[in-house]
C-alpha positions, 0 to 999 in steps of 0.5 A: 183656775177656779177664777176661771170658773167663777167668771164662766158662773158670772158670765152664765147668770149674766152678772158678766160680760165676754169683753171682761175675758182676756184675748187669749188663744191659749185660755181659748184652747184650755176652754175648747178642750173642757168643751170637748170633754164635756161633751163627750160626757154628756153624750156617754150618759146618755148612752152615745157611743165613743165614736158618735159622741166624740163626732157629735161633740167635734161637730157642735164645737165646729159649727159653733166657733164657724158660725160665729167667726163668719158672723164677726168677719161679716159685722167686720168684728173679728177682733172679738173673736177670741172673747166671745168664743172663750165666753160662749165655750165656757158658759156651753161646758158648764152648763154641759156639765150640769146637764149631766145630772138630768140626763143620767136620771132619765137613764135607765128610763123608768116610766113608773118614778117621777125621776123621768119628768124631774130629768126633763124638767132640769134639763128644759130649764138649762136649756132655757139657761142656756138660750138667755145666757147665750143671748147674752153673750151675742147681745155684748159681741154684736151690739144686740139686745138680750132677746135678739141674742136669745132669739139667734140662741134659739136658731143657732141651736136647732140648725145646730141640732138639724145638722149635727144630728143628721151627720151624727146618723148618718155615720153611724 
């Protein structure tokens, strides 16, 4: 387990690559399911409901491996599925994780201590990691360079934000 996570660190600070992953559904699963707690950790710090955060957590997950594997069905790459999906999964949980930190000190919001504008800081600077990361990943999967991958990364994620936070307000 703790290569696991030490390749997830590697493939995050680029040094990586998803190809290095096995094809594997059950590894797959095992990173889905740390995705979806993850998630669904984050968003209770930050104050989301049980039901919200498990349908925002539900929802980002969906979109994310949907997109991705109709993307690799039209390139006609399908049989990267499975390592980009595991790679993308797992670098999204540990970051998620670390996200936890600045969330939970932006919570209770105190205007009057710096612990406001440190949580934001943290928090644009993973989201920053998360962007290059990402980029990295799509660069190995669909042929790309960093910066296109990054550029898809920045896209992906504010339609993710578009519908998923739509959804998200409208059920609740």
């Amino acid at each position: 387990m703790l290569a696991i996570i030490n390749f997830f660190i590697d493939l995050a600070l680029l040094r990586r690559a998803p190809q290095d992953l096995p094809a594997s559904a059950a590894l797959l699963l095992l990173v889905l399911a740390a995705g979806l707690v993850a998630g669904l950790l984050l968003a209770l710090t930050a104050g989301v409901g049980l039901g919200s955060g498990l349908l925002q957590s539900l929802l980002d997950l969906g979109l994310m491996l949907g997109a991705l594997s109709l993307a690799l069905r039209l390139l006609e790459r399908s049989q990267r599925f499975l390592q980009t999906a595991t790679a993308l999964l797992g670098v999204d949980t540990l970051i998620t994780l670390m996200a936890l930190l600045p969330v939970g000190l932006a919570r209770p919001v105190d205007t009057e201590s710096g612990l406001l504008a440190l949580a934001g800081l943290l928090f644009m600077l993973l989201v920053a990691w998360s962007v290059l990361a990402t980029g990295h990943i799509l660069r190995h999967a669909f042929g790309l360079t960093l910066m296109q991958g990054a550029a898809i990364a920045i896209g992906f994620d504010l339609l993710s934000f578009v519908i998923v936070g739509g959804i998200v307000d409208s059920a609740s």
